[in-house]
C-alpha positions as CSV (number, residue, x, y, z in Angstrom):
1,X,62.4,120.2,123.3
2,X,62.1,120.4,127.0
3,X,61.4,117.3,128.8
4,X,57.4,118.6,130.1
5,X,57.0,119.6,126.3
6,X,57.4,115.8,125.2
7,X,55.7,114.3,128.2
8,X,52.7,116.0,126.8
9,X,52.7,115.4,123.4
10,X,53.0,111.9,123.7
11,X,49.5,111.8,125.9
12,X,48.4,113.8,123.1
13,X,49.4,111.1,120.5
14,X,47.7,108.5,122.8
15,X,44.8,110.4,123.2
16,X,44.5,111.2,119.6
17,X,45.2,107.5,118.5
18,X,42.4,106.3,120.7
19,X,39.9,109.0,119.4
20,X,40.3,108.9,115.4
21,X,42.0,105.1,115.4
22,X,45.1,105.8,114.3
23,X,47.9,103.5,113.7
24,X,50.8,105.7,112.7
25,X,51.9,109.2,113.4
26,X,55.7,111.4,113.4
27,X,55.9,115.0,115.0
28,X,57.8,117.1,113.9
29,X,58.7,120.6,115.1
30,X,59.6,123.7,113.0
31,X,62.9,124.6,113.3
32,X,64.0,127.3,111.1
33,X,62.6,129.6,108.0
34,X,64.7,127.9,105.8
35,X,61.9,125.3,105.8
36,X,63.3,122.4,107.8
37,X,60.9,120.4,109.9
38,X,62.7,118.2,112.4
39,X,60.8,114.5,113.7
40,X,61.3,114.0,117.3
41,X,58.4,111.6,118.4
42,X,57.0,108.8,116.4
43,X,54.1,106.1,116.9
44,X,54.2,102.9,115.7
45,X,52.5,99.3,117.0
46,X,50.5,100.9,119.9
47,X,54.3,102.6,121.2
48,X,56.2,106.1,121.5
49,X,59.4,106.2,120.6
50,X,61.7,108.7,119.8
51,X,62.7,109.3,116.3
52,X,64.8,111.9,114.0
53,X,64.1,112.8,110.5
54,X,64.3,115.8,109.0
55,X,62.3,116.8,106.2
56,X,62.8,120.0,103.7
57,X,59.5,121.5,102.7
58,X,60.8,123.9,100.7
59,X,61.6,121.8,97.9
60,X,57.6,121.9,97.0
61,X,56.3,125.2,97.0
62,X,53.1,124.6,97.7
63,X,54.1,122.1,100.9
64,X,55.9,125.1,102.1
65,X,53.3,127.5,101.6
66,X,50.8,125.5,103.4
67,X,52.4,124.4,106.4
68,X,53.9,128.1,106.5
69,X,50.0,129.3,106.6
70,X,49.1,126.7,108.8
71,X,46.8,124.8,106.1
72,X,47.0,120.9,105.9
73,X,48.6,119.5,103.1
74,X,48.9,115.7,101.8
75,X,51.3,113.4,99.8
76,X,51.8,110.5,98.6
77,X,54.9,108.0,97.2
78,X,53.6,105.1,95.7
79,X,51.3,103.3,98.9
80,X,52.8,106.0,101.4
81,X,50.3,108.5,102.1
82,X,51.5,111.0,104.7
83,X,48.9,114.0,105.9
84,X,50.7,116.7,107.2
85,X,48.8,119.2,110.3
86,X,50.3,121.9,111.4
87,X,49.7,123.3,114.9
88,X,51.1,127.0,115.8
89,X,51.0,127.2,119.8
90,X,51.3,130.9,120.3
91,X,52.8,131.9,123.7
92,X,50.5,134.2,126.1
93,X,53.9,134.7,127.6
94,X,56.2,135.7,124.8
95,X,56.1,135.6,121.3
96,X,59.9,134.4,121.3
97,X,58.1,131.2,123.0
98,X,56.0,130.5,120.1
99,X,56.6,127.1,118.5
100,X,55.1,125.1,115.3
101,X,54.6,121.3,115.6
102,X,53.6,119.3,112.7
103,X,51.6,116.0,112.9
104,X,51.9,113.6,110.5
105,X,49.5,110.9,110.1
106,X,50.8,108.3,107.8
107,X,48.9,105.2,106.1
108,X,50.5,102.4,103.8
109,X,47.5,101.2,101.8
110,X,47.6,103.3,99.0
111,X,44.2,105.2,100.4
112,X,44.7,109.2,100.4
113,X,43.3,111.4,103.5
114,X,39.9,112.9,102.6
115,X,40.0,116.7,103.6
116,X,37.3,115.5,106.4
117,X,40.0,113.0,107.4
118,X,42.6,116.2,108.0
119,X,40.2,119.0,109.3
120,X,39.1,115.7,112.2
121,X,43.0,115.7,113.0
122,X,43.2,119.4,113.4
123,X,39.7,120.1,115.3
124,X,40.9,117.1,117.7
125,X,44.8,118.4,118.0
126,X,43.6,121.8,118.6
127,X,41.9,120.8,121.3
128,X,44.3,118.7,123.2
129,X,46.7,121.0,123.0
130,X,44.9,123.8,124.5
131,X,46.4,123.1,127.7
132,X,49.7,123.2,126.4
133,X,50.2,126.9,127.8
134,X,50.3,125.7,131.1
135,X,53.7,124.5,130.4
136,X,54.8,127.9,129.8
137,X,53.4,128.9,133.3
138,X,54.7,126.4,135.0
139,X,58.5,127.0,133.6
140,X,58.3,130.6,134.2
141,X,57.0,129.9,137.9
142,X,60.1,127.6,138.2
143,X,61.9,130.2,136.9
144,X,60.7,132.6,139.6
145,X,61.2,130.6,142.7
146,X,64.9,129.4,141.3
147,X,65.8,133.3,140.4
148,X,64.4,134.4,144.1
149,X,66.4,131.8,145.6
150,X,69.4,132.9,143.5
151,X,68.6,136.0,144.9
152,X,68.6,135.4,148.4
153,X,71.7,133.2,148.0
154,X,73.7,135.7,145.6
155,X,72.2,138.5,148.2
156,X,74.1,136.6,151.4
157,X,76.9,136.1,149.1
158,X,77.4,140.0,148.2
159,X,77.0,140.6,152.1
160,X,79.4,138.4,153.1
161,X,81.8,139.4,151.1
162,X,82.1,142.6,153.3
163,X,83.2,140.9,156.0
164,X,85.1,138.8,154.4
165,X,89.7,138.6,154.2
166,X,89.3,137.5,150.7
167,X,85.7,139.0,149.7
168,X,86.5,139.4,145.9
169,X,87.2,135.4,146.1
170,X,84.1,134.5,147.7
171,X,81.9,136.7,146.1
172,X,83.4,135.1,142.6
173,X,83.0,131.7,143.6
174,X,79.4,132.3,144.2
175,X,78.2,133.9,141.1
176,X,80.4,131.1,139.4
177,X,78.6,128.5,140.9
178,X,74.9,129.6,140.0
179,X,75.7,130.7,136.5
180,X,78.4,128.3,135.3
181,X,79.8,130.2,132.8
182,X,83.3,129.8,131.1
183,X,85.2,132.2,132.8
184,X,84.2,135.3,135.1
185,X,86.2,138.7,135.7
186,X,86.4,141.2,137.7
187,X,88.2,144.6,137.4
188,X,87.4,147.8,139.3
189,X,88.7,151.5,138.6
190,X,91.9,153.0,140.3
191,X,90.1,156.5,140.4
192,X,94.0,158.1,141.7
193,X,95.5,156.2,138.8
194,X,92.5,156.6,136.6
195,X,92.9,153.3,135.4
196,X,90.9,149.8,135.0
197,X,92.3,147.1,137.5
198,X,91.9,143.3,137.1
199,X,91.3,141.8,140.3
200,X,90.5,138.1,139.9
201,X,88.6,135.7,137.5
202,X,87.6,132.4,137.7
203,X,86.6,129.5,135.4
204,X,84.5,126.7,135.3
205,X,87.0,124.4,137.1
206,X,86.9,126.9,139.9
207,X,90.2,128.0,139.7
208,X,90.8,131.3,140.9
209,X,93.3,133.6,138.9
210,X,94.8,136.8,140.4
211,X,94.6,139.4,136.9
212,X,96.0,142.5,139.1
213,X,98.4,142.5,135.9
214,X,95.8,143.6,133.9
215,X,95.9,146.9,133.7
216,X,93.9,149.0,131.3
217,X,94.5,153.4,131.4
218,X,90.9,154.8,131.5
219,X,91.2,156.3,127.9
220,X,88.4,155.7,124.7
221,X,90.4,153.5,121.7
222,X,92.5,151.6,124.6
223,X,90.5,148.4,125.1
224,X,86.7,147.4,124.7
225,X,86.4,147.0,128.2
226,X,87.3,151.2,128.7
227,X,85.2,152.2,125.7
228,X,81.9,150.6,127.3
229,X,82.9,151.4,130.6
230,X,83.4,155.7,128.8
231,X,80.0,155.1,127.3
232,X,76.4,155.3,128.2
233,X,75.2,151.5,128.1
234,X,74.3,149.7,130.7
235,X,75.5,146.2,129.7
236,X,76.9,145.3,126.3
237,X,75.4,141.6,125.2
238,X,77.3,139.9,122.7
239,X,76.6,136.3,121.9
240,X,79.2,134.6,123.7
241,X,79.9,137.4,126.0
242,X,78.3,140.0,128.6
243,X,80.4,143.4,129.6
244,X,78.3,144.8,132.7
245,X,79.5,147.9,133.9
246,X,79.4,148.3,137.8
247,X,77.9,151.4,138.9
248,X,76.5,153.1,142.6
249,X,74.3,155.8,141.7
250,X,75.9,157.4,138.4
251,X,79.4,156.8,139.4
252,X,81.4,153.6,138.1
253,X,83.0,151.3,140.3
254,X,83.8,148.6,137.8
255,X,83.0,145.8,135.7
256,X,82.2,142.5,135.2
257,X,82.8,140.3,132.4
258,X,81.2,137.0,132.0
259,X,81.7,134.5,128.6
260,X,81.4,131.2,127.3
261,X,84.0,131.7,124.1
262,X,85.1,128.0,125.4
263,X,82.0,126.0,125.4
264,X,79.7,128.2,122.5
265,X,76.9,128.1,124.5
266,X,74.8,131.4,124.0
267,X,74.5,133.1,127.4
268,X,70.5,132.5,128.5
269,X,68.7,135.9,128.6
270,X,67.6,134.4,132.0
271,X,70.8,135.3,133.2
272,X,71.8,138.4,131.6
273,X,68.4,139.9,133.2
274,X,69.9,138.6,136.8
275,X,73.0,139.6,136.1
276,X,71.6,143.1,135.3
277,X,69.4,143.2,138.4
278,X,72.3,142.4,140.8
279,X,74.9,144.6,139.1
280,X,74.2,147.4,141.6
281,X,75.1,144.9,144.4
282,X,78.0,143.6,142.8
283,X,79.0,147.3,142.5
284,X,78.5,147.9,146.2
285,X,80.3,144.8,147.5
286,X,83.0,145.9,145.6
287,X,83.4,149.3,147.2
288,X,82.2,148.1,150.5
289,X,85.1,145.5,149.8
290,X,87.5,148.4,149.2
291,X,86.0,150.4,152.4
292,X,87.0,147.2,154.4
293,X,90.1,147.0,153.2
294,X,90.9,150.6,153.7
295,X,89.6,150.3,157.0
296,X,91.5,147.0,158.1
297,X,94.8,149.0,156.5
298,X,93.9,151.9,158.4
299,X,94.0,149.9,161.8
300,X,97.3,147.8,161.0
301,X,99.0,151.3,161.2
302,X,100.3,153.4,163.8
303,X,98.3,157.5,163.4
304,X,101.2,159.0,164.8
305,X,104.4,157.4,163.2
306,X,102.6,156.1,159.9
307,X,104.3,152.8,161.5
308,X,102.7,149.3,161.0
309,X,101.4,148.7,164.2
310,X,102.7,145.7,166.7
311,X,99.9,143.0,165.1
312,X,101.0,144.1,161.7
313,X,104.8,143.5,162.3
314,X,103.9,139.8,164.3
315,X,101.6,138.9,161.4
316,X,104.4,139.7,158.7
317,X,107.3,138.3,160.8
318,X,105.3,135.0,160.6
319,X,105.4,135.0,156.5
320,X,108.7,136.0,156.5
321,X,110.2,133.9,158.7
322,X,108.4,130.8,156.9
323,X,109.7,132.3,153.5
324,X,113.4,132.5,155.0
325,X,113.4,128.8,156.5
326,X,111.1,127.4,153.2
327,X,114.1,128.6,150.8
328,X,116.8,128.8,152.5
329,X,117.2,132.4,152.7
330,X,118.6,135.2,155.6
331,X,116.7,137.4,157.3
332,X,117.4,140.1,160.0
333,X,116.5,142.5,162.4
334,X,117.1,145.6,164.1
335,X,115.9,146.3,167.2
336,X,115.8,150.2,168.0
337,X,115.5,152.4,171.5
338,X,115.0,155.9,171.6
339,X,118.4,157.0,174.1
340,X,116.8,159.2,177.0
341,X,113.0,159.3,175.3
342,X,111.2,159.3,178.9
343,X,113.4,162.1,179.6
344,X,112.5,164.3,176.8
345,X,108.9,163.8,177.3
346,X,109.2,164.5,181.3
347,X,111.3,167.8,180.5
348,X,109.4,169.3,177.1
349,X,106.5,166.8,177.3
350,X,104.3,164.4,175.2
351,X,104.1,166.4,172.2
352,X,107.9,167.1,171.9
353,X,107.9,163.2,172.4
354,X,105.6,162.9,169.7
355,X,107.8,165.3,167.5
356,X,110.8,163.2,168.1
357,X,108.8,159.7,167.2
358,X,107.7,161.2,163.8
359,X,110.9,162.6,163.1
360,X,112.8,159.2,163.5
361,X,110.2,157.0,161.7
362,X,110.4,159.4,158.6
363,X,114.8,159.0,159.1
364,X,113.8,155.0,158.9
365,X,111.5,155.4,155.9
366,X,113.9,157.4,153.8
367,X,117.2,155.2,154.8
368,X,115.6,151.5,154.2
369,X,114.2,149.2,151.0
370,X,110.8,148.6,149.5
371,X,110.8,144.9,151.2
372,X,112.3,146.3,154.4
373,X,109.3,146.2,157.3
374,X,109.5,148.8,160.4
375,X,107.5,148.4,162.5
376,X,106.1,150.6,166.0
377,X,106.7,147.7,168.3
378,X,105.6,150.0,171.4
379,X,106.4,153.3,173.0
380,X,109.5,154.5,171.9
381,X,110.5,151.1,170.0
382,X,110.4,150.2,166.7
383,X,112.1,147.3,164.8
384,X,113.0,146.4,161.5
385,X,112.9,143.8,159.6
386,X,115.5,143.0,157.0
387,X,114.3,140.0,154.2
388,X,116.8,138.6,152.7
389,X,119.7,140.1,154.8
390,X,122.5,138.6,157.2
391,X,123.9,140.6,160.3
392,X,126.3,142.0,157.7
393,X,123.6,144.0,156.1
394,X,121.4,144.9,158.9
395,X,124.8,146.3,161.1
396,X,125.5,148.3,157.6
397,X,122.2,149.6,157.9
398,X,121.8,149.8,161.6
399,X,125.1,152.6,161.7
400,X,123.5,154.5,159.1
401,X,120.2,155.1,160.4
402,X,121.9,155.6,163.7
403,X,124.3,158.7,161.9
404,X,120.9,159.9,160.2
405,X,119.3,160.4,163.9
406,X,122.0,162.0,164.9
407,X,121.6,165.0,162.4
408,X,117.7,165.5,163.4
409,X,116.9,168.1,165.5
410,X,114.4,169.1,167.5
411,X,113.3,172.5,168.5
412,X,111.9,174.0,171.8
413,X,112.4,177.4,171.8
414,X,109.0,177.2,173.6
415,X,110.6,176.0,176.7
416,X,112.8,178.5,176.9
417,X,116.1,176.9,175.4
418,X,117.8,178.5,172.6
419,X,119.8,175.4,171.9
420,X,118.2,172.5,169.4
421,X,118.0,169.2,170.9
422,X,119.8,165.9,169.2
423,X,118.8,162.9,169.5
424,X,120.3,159.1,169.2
425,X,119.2,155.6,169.6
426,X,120.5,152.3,170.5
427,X,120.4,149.3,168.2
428,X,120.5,145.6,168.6
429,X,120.7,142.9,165.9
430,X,119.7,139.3,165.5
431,X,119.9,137.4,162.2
432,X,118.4,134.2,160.5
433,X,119.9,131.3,160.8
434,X,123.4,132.4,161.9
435,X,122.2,133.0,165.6
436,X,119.0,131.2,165.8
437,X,116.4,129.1,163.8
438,X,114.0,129.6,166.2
439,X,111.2,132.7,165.7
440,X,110.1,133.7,169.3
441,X,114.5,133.5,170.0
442,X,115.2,136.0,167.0
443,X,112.9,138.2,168.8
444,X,114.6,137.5,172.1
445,X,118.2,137.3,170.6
446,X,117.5,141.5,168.9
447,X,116.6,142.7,172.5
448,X,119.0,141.0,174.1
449,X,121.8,142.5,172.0
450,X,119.5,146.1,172.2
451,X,120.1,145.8,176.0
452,X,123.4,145.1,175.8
453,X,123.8,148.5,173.6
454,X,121.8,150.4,176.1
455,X,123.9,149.1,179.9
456,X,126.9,150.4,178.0
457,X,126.6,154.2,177.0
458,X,123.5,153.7,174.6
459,X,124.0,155.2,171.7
460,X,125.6,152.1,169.7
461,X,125.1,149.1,167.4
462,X,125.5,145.4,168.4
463,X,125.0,142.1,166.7
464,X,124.0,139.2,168.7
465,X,126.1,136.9,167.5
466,X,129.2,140.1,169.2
467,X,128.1,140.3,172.4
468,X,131.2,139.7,174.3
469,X,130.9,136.4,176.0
């Protein structure tokens, strides 16, 4: 019972113990078929208080049968008289709303309730609780505002979220905290892979969990979460759990899964019918997410030389530089100069220059690691850097790349020159903590020992830490 609900049955109780004089009455309200009523209000000595009791109709037929039809009904235990009448309020709302109370008047003198005594109960009740319906009005106007509200707040939540570094986070956090449910995930479809990614889900501690593990192939008989997403439903309500399928248009994105398996509280339909009606956003802050992403990606890297680009490499060189000095770890890099670049562009021009960048970024993407990071620091020079590696490594490295450049060429026959041109590069090394445990001096340290290379015949790898003294 909600708290309005009781509010106004007591001033009903009052109003009906002032009218017909009476000293004692329990209401119950109907709780199941199986014939349970359930006491939740009780008058005694001119007071309300609550009360529980629960009473089983069923036992006696004809008890049952008359409060089922809504008739009065009386008995009687020695100088207990009790006068059970029943009051169906039928919702103009819902019929899902409907409730049955039962008012039991209740005298100890032995005297039964007359039939005029009963039909003066139910003639009075019926008409003090005709304004009961307003209740039901005023929830569902409650229920309005607080869902526009959610609206408008979920709505600057979704938008957000586009413009947001960590949108999937934020956008979590704020369904989490209008809902409240157990836990909250997220997953969104890999159309290249053709597979269902997790992405992160949250709990009712706020704690968010990166489920990128999760990963489901988009195949029927795989997982519950493909089947509904291969099927036709919109959203899949089970009592403990919603699967909402994320779609733009007829094309989906996603899904969301919400439960409370933890707490067993069935999820309100309230929600599921604002979970529905957002779904579509959800789906579009997702891909506008994606777009974002895509789109921040696309700037962090160089068009020509498929290079992370200068703010890339200074972003990066932060984390990894932190990670090196946090646990105690090496880390390198190679700092590398096109030998005679402005040359070639002023002899065969910008597009033979452009010819040779592409050629030596693909020589440094075939020759280095997964966790190695080049980088097009500007013009013609990029760097490298090396987690995890001492000068060792990185001049192991360095003379490698530097025999692959040797073996590219380049042609222009277009200029008139039969002959292929080579190319080469210098290198300079600097390494973590051997010769500095400073970040700006690593930087300083590789172009110092790239300078070095280049005022003596190019072409050549130094270490920092060889520079003749």
């Amino acid at each position: 019972m909600k708290e309005k609900e009781i509010d106004f049955i007591k001033k009903v109780i009052l109003d009906l113990s002032k009218e017909l004089s009476l000293k004692n009455l329990t209401v119950f309200e109907y709780i199941n078929s199986g014939g349970i009523i359930k006491a939740f209000l009780r008058y005694r000595f001119d007071t309300i208080s609550e009360h529980c009791e629960y009473v089983w109709i069923k036992s006696n037929k004809d008890f049952f049968s008359s409060i089922e039809s809504g008739a009065e009904y009386v008995t009687k235990q020695g100088k207990c008289v009790f006068g059970y009448v029943p009051y169906l309020f039928k919702s103009p709302v819902s019929k899902e709303r409907e409730k049955k109370f039962i008012f039991r008047i209740e005298r100890f003198d032995g005297k039964k309730f007359t039939q005029r005594d009963l039909k003066k109960v139910k003639t009075s009740l019926e008409r003090e609780m005709k304004d009961f319906y307003l209740i039901d009005f005023e929830e569902i106007k409650e229920s309005y505002w607080r869902n526009l509200n959610i609206a408008a707040s979920l709505g600057r939540i979704f938008a957000k979220s586009v413009r947001e570094k960590e949108g999937f986070k934020f956008m979590m956090r704020g369904l989490e905290s209008f809902f409240g449910f157990d836990r909250i995930r997220l997953y969104r479809i890999d159309e290249q892979k053709n597979i269902l990614c997790g992405i992160y889900s949250i709990d009712r501690t706020t704690r968010i969990n990166d489920i990128s593990h999760d990963t489901i192939p988009m195949k029927s008989g795989l997982s519950t979460l493909t089947d509904i997403l291969l099927g036709d439903e919109d959203i899949v309500c089970r009592e403990y759990i919603i699967y909402l399928p994320l779609k733009i248009d007829y094309s989906k994105v996603g899904m969301l899964v919400v439960d409370n398996l933890l707490s067993r509280v069935i999820i309100k339909k309230s929600h599921i019918e604002l979970l529905k009606s957002f779904s579509s956003l959800i789906a579009l802050a997702i891909e506008n997410i994606i777009l974002f992403e895509k789109i921040q990606e696309m700037s962090m890297y160089d068009d020509l030389t498929q290079l992370p680009i200068r703010r890339y490499f200074n972003q990066r060189f932060q984390e990894e530089f932190y990670r090196a000095s946090r646990f105690n770890q090496r880390l390198s890099l190679i700092w590398i100069d096109v030998d005679y670049f402005k040359e070639i562009n002023d002899s065969f021009g910008h597009q033979v220059g452009d010819v040779v960048l592409k050629e030596i970024s693909q020589c440094i993407l075939r020759t280095i690691r997964k966790i190695d990071f080049p980088c097009r620091y500007g013009g013609d020079e990029i760097i490298i850097l090396l987690p995890q590696s001492g000068k060792e490594h990185a001049i192991g490295l360095a003379r490698r790349l530097s025999e692959e450049i040797k073996r590219i060429k380049i042609d222009v026959s277009n200029f008139g020159i039969s002959k292929d041109i080579t190319l080469t590069a210098s290198m300079g090394i600097s390494s973590y903590p051997d010769d500095t445990k400073n970040l700006d001096e690593l930087l300083s340290r590789g172009d110092e020992a790239l300078y070095w290379v280049k005022s003596h015949g190019k072409n050549g790898v130094m270490a920092y830490s060889d520079i003749p003294k």
